[in-house]
C-alpha positions in Angstrom: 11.1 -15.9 12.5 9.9 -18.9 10.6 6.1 -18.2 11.6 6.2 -14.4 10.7 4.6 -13.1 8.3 6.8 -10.5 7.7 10.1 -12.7 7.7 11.6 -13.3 4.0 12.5 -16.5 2.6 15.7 -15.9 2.3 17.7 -13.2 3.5 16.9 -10.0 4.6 20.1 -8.3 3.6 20.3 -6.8 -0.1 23.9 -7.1 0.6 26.0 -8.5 3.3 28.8 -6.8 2.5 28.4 -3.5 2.2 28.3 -2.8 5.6 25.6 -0.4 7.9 23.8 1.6 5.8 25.1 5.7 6.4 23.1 6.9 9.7 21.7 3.4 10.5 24.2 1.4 12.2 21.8 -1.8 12.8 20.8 -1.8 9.1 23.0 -4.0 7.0 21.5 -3.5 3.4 17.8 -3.9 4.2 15.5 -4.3 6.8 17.9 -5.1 9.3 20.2 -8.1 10.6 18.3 -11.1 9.9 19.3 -12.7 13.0 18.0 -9.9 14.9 14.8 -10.1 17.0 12.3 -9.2 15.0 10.9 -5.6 15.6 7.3 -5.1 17.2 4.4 -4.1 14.5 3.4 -0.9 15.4 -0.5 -0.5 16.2 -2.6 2.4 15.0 -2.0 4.9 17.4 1.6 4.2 16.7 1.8 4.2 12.7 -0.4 7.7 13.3 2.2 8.9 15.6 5.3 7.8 13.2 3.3 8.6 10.0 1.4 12.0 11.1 -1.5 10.6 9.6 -4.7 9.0 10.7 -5.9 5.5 9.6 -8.5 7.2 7.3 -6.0 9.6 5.6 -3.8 6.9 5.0 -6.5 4.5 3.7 -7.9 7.4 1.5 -4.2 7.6 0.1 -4.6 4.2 -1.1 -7.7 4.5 -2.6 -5.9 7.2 -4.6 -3.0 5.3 -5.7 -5.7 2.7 -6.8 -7.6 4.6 -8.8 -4.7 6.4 -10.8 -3.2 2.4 -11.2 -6.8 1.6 -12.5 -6.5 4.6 -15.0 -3.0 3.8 -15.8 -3.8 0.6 -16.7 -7.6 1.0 -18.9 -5.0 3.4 -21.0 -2.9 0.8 -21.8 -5.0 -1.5 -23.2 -8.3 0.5 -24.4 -5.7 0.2 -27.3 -5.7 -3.2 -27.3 -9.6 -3.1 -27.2 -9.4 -0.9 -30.4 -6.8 -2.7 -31.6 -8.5 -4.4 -35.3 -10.0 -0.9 -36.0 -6.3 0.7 -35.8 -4.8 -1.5 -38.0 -7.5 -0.8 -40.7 -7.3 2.8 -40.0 -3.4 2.9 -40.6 -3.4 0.0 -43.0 -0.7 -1.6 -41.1 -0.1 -5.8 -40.6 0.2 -8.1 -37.3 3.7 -6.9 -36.6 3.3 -3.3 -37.3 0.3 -3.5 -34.7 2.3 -5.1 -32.5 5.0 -2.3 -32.2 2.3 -0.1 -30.3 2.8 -1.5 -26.8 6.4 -2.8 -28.1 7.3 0.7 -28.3 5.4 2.3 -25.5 6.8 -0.1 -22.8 10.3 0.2 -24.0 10.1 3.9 -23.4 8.5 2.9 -19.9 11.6 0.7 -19.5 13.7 3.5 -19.9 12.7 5.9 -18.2 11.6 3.8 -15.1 15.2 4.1 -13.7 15.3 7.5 -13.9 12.2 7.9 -11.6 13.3 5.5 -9.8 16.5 7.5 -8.7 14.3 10.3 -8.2 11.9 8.6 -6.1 14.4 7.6 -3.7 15.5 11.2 -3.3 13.0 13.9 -4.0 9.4 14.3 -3.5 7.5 11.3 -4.5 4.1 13.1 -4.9 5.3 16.3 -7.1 6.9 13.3 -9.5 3.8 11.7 -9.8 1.7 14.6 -10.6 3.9 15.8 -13.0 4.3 12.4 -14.9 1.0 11.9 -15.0 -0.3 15.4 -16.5 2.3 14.9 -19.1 0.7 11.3 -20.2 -2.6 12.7 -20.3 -1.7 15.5 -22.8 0.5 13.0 -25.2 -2.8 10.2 -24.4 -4.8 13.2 -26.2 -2.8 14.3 -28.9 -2.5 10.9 -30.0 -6.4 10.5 -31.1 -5.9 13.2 -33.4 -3.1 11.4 -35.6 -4.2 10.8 -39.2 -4.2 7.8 -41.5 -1.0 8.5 -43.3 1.5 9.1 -40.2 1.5 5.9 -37.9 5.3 6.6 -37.1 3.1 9.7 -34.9 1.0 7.4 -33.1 4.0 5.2 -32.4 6.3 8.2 -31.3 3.0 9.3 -28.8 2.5 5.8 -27.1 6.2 6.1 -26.4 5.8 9.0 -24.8 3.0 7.9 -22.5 5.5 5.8 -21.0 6.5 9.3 -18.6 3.7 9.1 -16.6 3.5 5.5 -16.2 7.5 5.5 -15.3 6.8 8.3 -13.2 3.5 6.7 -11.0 4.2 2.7 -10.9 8.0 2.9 -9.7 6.5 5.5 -7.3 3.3 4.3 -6.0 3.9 1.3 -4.2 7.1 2.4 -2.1 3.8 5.3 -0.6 1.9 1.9 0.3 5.3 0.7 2.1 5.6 3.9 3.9 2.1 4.0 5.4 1.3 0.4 6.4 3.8 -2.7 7.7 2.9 -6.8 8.3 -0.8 -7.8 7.3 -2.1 -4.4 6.4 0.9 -3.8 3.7 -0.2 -6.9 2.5 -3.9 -6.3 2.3 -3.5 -2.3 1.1 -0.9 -4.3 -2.0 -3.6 -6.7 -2.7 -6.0 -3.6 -2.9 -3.6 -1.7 -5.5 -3.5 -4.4 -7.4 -7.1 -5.0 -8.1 -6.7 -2.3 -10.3 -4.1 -4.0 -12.7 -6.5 -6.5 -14.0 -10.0 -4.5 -13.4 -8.3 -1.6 -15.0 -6.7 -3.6 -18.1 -10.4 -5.1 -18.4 -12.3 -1.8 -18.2 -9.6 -0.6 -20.8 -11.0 -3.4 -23.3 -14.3 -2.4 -22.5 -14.1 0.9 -22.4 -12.5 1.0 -25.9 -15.2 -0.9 -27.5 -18.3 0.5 -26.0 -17.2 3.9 -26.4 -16.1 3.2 -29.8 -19.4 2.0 -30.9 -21.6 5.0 -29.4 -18.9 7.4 -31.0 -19.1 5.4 -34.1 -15.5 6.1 -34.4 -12.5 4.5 -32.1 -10.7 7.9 -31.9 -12.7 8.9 -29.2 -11.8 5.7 -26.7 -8.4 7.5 -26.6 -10.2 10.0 -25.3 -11.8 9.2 -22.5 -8.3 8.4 -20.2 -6.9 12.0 -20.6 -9.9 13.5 -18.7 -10.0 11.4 -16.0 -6.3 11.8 -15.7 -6.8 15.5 -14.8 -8.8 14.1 -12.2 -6.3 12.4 -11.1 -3.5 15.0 -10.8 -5.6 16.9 -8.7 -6.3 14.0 -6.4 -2.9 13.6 -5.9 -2.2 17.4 -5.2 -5.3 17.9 -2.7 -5.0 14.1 -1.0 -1.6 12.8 -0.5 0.7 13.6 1.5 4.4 12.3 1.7 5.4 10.2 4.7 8.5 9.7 6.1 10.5 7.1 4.3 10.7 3.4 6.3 9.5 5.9 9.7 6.9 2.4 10.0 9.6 0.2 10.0 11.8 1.8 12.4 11.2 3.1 16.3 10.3 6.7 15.9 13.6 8.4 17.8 15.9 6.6 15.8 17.8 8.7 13.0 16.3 8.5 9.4 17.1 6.5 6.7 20.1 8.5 4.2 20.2 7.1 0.7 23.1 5.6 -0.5 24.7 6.7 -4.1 23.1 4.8 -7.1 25.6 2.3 -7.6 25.8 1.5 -4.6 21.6 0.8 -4.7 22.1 -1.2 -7.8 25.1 -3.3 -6.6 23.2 -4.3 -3.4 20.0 -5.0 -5.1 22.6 -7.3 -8.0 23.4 -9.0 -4.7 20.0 -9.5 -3.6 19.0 -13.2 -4.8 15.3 -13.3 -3.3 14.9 -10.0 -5.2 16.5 -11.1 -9.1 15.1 -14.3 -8.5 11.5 -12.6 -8.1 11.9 -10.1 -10.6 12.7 -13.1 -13.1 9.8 -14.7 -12.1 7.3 -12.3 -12.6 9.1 -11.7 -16.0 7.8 -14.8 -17.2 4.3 -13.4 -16.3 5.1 -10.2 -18.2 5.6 -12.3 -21.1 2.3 -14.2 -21.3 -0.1 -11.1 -19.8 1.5 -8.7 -22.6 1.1 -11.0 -25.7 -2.7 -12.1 -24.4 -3.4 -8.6 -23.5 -2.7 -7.2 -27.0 -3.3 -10.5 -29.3 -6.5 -12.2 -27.3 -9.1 -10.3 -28.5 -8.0 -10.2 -31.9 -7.4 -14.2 -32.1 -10.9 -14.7 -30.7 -12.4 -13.0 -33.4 -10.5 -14.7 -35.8 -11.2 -17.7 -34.4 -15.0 -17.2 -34.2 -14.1 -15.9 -38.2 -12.8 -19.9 -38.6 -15.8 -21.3 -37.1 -18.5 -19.2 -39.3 -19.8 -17.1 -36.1 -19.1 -13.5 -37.2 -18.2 -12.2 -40.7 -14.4 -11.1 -41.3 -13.3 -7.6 -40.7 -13.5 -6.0 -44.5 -12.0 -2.5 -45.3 -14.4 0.4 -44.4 -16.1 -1.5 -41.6 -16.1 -1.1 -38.0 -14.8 -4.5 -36.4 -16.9 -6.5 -33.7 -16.5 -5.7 -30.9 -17.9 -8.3 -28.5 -14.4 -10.6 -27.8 -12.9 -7.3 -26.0 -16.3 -6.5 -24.3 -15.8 -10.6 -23.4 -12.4 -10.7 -23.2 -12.1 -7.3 -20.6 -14.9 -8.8 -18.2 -12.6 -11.9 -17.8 -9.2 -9.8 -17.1 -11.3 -8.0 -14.1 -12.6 -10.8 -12.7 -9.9 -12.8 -13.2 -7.6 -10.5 -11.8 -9.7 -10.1 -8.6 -9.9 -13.2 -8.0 -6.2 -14.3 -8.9 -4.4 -11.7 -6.6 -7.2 -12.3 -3.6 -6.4 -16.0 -3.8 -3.1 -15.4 -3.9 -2.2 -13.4 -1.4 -4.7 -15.1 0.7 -3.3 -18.7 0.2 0.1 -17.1 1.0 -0.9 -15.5 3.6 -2.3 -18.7 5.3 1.1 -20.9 4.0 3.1 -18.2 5.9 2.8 -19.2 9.2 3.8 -22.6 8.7 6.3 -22.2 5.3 8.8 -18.7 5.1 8.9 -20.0 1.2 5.1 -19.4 0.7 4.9 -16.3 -1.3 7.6 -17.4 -4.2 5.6 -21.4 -3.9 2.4 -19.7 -4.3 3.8 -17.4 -7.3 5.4 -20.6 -8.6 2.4 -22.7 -8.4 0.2 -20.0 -10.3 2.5 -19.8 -13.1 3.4 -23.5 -13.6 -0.2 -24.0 -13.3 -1.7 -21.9 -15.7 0.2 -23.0 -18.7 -1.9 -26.2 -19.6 -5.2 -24.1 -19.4 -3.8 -21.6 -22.0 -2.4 -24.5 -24.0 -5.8 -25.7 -23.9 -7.5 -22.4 -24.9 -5.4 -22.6 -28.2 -6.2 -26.2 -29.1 -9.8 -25.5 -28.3 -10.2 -22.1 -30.7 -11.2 -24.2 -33.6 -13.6 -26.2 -32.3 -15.3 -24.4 -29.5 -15.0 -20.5 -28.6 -16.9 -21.1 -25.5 -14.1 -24.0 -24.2 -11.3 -21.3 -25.4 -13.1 -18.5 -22.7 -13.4 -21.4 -20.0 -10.0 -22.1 -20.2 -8.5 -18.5 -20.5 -10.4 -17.6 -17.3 -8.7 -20.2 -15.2 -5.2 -19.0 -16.5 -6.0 -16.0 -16.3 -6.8 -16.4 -12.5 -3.6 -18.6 -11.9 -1.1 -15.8 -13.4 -3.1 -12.8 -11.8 -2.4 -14.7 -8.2 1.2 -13.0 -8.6 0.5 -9.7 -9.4 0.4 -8.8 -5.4 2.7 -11.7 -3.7 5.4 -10.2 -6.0 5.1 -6.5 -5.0 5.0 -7.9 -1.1 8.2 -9.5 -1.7 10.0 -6.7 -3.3 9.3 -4.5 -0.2 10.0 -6.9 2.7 13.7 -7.6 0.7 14.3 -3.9 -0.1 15.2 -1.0 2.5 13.2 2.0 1.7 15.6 4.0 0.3 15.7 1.7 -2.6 13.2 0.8 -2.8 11.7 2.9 -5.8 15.2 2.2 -7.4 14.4 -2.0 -6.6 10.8 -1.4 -8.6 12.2 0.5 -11.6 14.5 -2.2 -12.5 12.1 -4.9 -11.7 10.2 -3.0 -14.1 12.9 -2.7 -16.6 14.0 -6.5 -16.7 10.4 -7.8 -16.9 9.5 -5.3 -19.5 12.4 -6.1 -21.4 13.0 -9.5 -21.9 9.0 -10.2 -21.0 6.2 -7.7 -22.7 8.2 -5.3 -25.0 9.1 -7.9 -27.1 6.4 -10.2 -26.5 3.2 -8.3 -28.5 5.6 -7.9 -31.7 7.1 -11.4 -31.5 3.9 -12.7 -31.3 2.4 -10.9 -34.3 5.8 -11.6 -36.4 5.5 -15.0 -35.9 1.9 -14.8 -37.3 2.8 -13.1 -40.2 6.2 -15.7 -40.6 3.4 -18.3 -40.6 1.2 -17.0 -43.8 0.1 -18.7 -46.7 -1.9 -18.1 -49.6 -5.0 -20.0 -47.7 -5.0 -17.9 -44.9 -4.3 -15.0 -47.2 -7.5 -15.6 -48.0 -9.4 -15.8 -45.1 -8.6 -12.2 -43.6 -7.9 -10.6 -47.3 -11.2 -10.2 -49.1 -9.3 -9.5 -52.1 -6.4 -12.0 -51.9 -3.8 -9.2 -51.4 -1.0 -9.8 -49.2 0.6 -7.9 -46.5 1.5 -5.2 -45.5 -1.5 -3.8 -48.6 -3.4 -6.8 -46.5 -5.4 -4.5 -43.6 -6.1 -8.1 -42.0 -2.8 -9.6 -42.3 -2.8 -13.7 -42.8 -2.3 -15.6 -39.6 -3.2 -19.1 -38.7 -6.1 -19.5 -35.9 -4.3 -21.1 -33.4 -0.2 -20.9 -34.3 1.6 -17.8 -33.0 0.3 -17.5 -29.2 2.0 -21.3 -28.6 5.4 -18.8 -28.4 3.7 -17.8 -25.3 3.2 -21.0 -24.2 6.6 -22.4 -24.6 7.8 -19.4 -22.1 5.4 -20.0 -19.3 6.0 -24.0 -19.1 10.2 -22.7 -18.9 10.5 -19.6 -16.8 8.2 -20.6 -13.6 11.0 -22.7 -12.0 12.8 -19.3 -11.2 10.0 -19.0 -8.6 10.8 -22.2 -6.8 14.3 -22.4 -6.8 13.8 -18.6 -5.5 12.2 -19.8 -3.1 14.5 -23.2 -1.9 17.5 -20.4 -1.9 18.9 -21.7 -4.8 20.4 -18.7 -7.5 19.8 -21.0 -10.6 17.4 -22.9 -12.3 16.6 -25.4 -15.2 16.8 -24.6 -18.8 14.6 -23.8 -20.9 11.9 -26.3 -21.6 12.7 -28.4 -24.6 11.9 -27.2 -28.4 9.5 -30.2 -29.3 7.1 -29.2 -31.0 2.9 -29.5 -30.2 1.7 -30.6 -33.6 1.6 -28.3 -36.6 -2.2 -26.3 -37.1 -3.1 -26.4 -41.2 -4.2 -23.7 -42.7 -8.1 -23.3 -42.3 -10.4 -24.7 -45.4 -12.9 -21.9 -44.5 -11.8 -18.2 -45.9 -13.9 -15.8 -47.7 -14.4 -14.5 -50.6 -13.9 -10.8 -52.4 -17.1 -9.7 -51.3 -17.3 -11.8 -47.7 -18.8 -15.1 -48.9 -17.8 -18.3 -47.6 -15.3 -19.7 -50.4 -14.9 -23.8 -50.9 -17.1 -24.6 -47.8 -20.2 -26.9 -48.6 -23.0 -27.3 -46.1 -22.2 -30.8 -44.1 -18.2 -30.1 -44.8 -16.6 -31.7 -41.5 -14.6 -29.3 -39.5 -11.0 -28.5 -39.9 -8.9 -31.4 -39.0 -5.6 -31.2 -37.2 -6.5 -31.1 -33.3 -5.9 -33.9 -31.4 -8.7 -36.6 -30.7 -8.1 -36.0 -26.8 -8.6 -32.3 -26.6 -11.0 -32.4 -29.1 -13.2 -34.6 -27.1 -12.5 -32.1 -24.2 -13.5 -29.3 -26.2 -16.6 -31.1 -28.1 -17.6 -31.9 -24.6 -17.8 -28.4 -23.5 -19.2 -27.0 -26.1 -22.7 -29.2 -25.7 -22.6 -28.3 -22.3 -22.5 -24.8 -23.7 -25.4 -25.5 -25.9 
């Protein structure tokens, strides 16, 4: 079993104890008794047979599970690529901003369970279609809010979280029901393409719509329509195959669910899958503070550095750091979670630890290129892009390994129960609290300098439609998390159930306020021509970032 690609890493049981599962003797938990002969892979003619669906229907179901995960997903953060607009539209600060995804994925967290249960027990494609109408219609009514009623907008991207609760617990457990071995694994690594392309086209879809509308309302419009598409997709395309028929011989009895606490004390009891789930928690944490606070710190950072006038009240804010920033996320992303499941795919033959290593090593090793993006914003935006593309790339190699775990770990008939809670424990201590923490820290760190510099009349927040925040300060929270919670990968992956503390509290040398900040009517204030730039980065990274920047030039 140690060369199979389909054998876990640590035990296939989600719980030893509790016996057969009810009308499957030989399956103790999950996928079976790991000291068991390994069942044969089916081949086509057999997962048609099984399934009741050709290789092109199935492949075609895919492709429409992809495209609803892509939609999903440009939703999400066409916000994000809007993001300076709204908060000069509602007049709101950093922290206020940054309950907009706080609150939408905390109703997602919530209400994943729930379809969760349900996906484990009714039909899977009548769930999803009516989640995601339902998130189409709130998506709409939400670019009709006006000026003086945020708490609406926050109440409406609350409510989107239906239809993502009701498609992404869903979705992939359709995927686990149509393919087994190497082709799960490939049809995964297809589904989540559209994760990072979709959060990308969401930036740049949000922007560029925005500036041919000439108003930012109408990027909030452009999801809802294509998510009509969508439900009808789903009605006319998919159809519902048997749960775990793939993974079993055809004339043995199906698989009977269990009660819900008896899924949720065998997945408690499942170490490869909470040691996974905390894992890609760590990864929740980093990808939902960047996603909502990136684009925004880039053009206060190009702000700093002179390149672009600061955004003043009644004007539309540039645009070009999302356009920038969204074409990174999609190529990133496809080329994070093809590496990644490609380099674990290879490790697999020879190591039944590859997939947590792999998630490990792309973790661990993108926290020095995001440190390095920060220490580089003030003195080179081009460095800060390099380095947020390659850890970008390293966290994005997880997004598919992850999901493959989960489903060789799970049985099927908990397994939608398995991804709602993954969901729920990396939403909740990763990217619910991670956008608003983020921005609260920013505003923490204000002073009357950097008043200054977003403020053109010196007001502070929350009056302040550009709330104070130092260039470079707040997004080192993220960095903290990702050098801690990547050893819960490894030691995951060695069979171990713990794993080191958090990463000592040392701080990385305090950032002083900006000298460069603008004036009441956007002049540059207290800056003379020849002025040396800011001072406070260290002589080694800013050689690194010096260096890059002529190379730019």
């Amino acid at each position: 079993m140690a060369g199979s690609d389909t054998a876990p890493f640590l035990s296939q049981a989600d719980d030893p104890d509790d016996g057969p599962v009810p009308g499957n003797p030989g399956l103790p938990g999950s996928m079976g008794n790991p000291k068991s002969e390994e069942p044969e892979v089916p081949d086509q003619e057999g997962l048609q047979r099984i399934t009741g669906l050709s290789p092109g229907h199935s492949a075609l179901i895919v492709a429409v599970l992809c495209y609803i995960n892509l939609l999903n997903y440009m939703d999400r953060f066409t916000v994000a690529g809007v993001l300076p607009d709204i908060e000069q539209f509602f007049n709101i600060g950093d922290s206020s901003s940054g309950l907009i995804q706080t609150v939408f994925i905390s109703s997602y967290m919530v209400l994943a369970p729930v379809f969760g249960y349900l996906g484990d027990r009714y039909n899977r494609k009548y769930l999803m279609c009516g989640g995601i109408a339902f998130w189409s219609l709130v998506t709409l009514g939400s670019s009709f809010i006006p000026g003086e009623h945020f708490w609406l907008l926050l109440l409406t991207r609350g409510l989107v979280g239906v239809g993502e609760a009701s498609y992404s617990t869903i979705a992939p457990t359709l995927i686990a029901d149509l393919f087994v071995a190497d082709q799960r694994s490939r049809m995964l690594s297809i589904f989540y393409f559209a994760i990072p392309v979709g959060s990308g086209l969401g930036y740049i879809a949000g922007s560029k719509v925005k500036d041919m509308a000439g108003d930012w309302h109408w990027a909030l419009r452009v999801t809802p329509g294509l998510g009509v598409v969508a439900v009808l997709l789903l009605f006319l395309v998919v159809r519902e195959p048997p749960r775990g028929a793939v993974e079993r011989h055809s004339d043995s009895p199906p698989l009977n669910p269990t009660s819900w606490w008896a899924d949720l004390r065998a997945l408690a009891r499942n170490p490869s899958f909470v040691l996974s789930s905390l894992g890609f928690t760590a990864v929740a944490f980093v990808t939902g503070s960047l996603a909502l606070w990136a684009p925004a710190f880039l053009l206060r950072s190009r702000v700093v550095l002179g390149e672009t006038p600061p955004c003043l009240p009644g004007d539309s804010c540039s645009s070009s750091d999302s356009l920038i920033f969204g074409l990174i996320t999609c190529l990133t992303g496809v080329l994070g979670v093809g590496l990644g499941v490609e380099i674990s795919r290879r490790l697999r033959h020879s190591n039944p630890r590859a997939d947590p290593l792999v998630c490990a090593a792309g973790l661990l090793g993108s926290a020095p290129f995001l440190f390095l993006s920060l220490a580089c914003a003030r003195g080179s935006i081009v460095a800060t892009y390099i380095f947020i593309f390659i850890g970008e790339t390293l966290l994005s190699m997880n997004w598919a390994i992850v999901a493959d775990i989960l489903l060789y770990v799970v049985i099927p008939t908990r397994r939608s129960t398995a991804e709602a809670f993954q969901i729920v424990l990396s939403h909740l201590l990763g990217d619910a609290g991670s956008p608003y923490l983020i921005g609260l820290a920013c505003c923490m760190k204000q002073g009357p300098q950097t008043t200054r510099l977003w403020c053109p009349s010196g007001a502070a927040p929350p009056a302040c439609p550009w709330p104070a925040c130092s260039s470079e300060r707040p997004p080192l929270t993220c960095l903290h998390i990702c050098h801690s919670w990547p050893w819960a990968h490894p030691t995951k992956g060695l069979g171990l159930t713990s794993w080191p503390g958090p990463a000592s509290r040392g701080t990385l040398g305090h950032v002083p306020a900006p000298r460069h900040y603008m004036g009441s009517s956007g002049e540059k204030v207290g800056v003379q021509e020849g002025d040396p730039p800011p001072q406070g980065q260290p002589q080694g990274l800013g050689a690194i970032c010096n260096g890059i920047k002529f190379v730019a030039r």
